[in-house]
N, CA, C and O of each residue as an XYZ file, in Angstrom:
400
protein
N      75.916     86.782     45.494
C      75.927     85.427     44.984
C      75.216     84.521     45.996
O      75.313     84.702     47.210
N      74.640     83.733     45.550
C      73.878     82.538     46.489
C      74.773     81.814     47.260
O      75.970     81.576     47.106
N      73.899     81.477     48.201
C      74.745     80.228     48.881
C      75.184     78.952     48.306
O      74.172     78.265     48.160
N      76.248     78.306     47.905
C      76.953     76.873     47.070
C      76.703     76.350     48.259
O      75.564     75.890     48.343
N      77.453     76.239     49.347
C      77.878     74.981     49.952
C      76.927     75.535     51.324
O      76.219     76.539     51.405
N      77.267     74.266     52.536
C      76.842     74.277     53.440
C      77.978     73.907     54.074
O      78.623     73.343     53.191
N      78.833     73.875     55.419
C      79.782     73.293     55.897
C      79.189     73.487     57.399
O      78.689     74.499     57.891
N      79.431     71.992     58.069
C      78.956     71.353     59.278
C      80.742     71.247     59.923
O      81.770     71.505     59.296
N      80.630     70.881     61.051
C      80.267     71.969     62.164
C      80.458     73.094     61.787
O      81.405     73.480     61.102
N      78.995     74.126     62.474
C      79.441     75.572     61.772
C      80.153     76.477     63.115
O      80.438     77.671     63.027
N      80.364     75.644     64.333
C      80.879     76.190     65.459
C      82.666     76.529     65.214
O      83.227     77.559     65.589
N      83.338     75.345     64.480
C      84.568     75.726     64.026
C      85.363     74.449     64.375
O      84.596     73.596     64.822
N      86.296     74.147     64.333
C      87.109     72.989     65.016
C      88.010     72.979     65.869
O      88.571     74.060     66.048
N      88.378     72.038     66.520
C      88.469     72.204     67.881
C      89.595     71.169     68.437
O      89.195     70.053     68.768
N      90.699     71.412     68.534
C      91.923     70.399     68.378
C      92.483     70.368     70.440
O      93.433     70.891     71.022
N      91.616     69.714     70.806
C      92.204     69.830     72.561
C      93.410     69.676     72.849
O      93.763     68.641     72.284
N      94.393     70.187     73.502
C      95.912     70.058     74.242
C      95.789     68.462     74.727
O      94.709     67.929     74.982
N      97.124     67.775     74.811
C      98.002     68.783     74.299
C      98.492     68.019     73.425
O      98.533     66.789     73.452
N      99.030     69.015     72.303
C      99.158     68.960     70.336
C     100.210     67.708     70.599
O      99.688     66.810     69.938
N     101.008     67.338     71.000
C     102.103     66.720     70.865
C     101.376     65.157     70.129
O     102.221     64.277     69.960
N     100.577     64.956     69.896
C      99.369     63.830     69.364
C      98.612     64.049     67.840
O      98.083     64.995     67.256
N      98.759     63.250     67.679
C      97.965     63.553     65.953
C      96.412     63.639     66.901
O      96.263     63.000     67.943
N      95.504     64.407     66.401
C      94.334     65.067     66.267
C      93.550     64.803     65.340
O      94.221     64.579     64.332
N      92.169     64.681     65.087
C      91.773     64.432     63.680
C      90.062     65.147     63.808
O      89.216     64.624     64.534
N      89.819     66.235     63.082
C      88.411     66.661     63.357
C      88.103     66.243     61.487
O      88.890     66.071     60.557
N      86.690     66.207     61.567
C      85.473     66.091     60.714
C      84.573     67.011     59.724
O      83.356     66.931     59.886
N      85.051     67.856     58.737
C      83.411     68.204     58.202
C      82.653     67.975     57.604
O      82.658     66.855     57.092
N      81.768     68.723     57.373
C      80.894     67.518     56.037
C      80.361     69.297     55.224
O      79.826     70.296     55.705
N      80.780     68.998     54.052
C      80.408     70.173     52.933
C      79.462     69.118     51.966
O      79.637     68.021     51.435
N      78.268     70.199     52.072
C      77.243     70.025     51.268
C      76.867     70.601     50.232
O      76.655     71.802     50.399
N      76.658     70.119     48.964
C      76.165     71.229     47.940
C      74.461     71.623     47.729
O      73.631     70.935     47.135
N      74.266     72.808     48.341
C      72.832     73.274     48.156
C      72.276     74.157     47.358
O      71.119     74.577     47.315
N      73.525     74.483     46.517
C      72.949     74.902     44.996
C      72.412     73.818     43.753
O      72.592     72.661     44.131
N      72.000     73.867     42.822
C      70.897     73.760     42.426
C      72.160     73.372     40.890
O      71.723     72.865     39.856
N      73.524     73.696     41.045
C      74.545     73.241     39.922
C      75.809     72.701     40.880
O      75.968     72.593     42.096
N      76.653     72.409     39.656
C      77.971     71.302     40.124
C      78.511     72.334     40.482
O      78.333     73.355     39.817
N      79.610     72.351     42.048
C      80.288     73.035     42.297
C      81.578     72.163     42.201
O      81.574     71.127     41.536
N      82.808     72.645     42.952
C      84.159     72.622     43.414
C      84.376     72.905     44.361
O      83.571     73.749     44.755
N      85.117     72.649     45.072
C      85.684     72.961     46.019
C      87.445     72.619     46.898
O      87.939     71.502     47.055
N      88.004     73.835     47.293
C      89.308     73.648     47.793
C      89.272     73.874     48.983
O      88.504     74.771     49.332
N      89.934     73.287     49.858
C      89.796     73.567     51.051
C      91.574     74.289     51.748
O      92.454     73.436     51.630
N      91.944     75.277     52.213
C      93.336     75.716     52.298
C      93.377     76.073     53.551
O      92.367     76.361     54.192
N      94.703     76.088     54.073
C      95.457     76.419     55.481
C      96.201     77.802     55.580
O      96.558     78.370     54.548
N      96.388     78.235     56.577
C      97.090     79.439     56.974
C      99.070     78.314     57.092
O     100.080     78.947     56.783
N      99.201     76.932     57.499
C      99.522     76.395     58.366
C      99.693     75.256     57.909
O      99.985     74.327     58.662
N      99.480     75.012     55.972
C      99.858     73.225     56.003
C     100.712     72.098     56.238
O     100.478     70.897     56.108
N     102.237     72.992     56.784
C     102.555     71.568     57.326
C     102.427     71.210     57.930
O     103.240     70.333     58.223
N     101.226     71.458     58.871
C     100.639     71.493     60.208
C      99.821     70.450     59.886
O     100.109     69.465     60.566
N      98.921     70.259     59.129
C      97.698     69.844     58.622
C      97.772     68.948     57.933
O      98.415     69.264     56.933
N      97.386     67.743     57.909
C      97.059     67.078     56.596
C      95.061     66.995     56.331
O      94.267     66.403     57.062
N      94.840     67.551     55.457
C      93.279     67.509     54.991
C      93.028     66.652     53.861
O      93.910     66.573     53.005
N      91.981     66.010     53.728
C      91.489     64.708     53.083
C      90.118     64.538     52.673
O      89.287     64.121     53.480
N      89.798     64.839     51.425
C      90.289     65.069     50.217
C      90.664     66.651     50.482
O      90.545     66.916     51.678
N      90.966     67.455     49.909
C      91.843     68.700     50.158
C      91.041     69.679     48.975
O      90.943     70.906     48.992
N      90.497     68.704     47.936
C      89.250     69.397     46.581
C      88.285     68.132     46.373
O      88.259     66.946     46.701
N      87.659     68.864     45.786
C      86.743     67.434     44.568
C      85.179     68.405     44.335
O      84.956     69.378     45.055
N      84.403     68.053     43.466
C      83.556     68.133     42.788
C      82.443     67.477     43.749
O      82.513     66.453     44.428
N      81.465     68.336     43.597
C      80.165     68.304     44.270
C      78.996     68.336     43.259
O      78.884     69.313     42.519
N      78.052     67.228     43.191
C      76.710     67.526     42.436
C      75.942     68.319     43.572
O      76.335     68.616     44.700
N      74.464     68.634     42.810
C      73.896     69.315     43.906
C      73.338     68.370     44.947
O      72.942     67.258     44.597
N      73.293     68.703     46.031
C      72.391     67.589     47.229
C      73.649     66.649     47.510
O      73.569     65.660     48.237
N      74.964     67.100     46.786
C      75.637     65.343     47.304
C      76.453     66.599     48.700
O      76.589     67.804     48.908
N      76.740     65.456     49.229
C      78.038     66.043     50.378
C      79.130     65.004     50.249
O      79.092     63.929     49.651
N      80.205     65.612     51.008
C      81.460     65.174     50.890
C      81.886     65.312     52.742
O      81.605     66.291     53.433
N      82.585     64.104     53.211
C      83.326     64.602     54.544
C      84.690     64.608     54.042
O      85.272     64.148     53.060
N      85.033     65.388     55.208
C      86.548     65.894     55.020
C      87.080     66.051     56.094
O      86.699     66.763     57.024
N      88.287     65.181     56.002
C      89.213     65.152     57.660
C      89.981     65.727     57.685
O      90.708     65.782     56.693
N      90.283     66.538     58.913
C      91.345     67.956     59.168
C      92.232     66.968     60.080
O      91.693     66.343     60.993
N      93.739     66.833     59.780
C      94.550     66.182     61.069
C      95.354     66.466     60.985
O      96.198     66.337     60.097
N      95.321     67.410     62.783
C      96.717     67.757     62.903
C      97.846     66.694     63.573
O      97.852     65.705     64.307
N      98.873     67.617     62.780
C     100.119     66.602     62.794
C     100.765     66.857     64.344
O     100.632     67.922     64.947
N     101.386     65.846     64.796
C     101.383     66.203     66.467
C     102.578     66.917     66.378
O     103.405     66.598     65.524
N     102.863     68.236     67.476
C     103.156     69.287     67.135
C     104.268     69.722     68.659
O     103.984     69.725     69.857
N     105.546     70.045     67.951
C     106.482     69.874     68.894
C     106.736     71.455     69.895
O     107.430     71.573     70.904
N     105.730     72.760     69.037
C     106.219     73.925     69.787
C     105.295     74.062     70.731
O     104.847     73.051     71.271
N     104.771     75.558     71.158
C     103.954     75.583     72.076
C     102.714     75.802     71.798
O     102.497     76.776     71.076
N     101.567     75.005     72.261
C     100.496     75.095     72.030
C      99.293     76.610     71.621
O      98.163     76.653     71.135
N     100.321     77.748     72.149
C      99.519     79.058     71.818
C      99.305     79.284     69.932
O      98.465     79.898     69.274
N     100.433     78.508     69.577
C     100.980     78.645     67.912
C      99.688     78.477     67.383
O      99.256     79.249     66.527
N      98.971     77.439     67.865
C      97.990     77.081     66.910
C      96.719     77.650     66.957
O      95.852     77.291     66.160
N      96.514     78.516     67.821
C      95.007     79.326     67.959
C      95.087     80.581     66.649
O      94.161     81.328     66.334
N      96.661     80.535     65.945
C      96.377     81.733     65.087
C      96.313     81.139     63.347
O      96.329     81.706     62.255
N      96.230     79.649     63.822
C      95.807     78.641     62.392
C      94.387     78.864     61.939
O      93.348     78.698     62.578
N      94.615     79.396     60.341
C      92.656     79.434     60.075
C      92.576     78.630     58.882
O      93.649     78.186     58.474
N      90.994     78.202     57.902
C      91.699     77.462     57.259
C      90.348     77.937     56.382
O      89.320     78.220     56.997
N      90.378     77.985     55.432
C      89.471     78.942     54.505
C      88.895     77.395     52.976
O      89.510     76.650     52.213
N      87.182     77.732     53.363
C      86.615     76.609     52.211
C      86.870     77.479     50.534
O      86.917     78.690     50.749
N      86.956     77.311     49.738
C      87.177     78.079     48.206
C      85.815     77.407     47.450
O      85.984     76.238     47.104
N      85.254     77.655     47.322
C      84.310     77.605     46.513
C      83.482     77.892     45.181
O      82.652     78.749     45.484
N      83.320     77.479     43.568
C      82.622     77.739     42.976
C      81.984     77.034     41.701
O      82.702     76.188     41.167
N      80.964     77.223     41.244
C      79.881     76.563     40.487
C      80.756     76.061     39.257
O      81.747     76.776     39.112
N      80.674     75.151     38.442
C      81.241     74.766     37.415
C      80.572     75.384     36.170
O      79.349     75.339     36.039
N      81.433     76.002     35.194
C      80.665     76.279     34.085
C      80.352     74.707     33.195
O      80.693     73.597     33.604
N      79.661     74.985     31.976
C      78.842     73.820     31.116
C      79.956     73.211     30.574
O      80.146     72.029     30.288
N      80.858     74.448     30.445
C      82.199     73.577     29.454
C      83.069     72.600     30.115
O      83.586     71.612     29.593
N      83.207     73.157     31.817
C      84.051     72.379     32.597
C      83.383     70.867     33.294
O      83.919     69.861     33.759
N      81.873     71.312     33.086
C      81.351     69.978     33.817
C      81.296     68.947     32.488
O      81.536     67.766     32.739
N      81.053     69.238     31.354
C      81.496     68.182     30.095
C      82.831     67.374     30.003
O      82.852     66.306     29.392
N      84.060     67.934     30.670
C      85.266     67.737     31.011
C      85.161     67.027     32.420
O      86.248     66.474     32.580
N      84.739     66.903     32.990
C      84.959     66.081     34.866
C      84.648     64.931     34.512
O      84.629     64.016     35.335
């Protein structure tokens, strides 16, 4: 399958010690397919997390940012290196983009 999206930073995110502080990183998902996608964005870890918008609908060429913030965090900081957080992605059929 082709590439849908693009997601910036592609290095990963990066929440510095120490957690006991709300945190707030940045991405920006782009649509570089050529149709309307979707997109969900999910946690290993959400009550950890609040993410913003968390879905929404992409034309092609548009982008969307999206804020990852972690919630300040009372255990020990090793907890969170095993948090991952996975983009969901896919193209809208004709019937569903008549419906959005």
């Amino acid at each position: 399958m082709p590439e849908l999206i693009s997601v910036l930073p592609k290095e990963g995110l990066f929440f510095p010690p120490p957690l006991n502080r709300i945190i707030s990183n940045m991405i920006t998902l782009r649509n570089v397919s050529a149709t309307v996608v979707t997109f969900k964005i999910k946690t290993t870890s959400p009550t950890s997390y609040v993410v913003k918008p968390r879905m929404g609908v992409l034309q092609p060429s548009e982008e969307a940012k999206v804020r990852i913030t972690l919630r300040a965090q009372p255990e020990p900081e090793a907890a969170r290196a095993k948090d991952r957080f996975q983009v969901e992605v896919r193209p809208l059929s004709d019937g569903e983009r008549a419906q959005a």
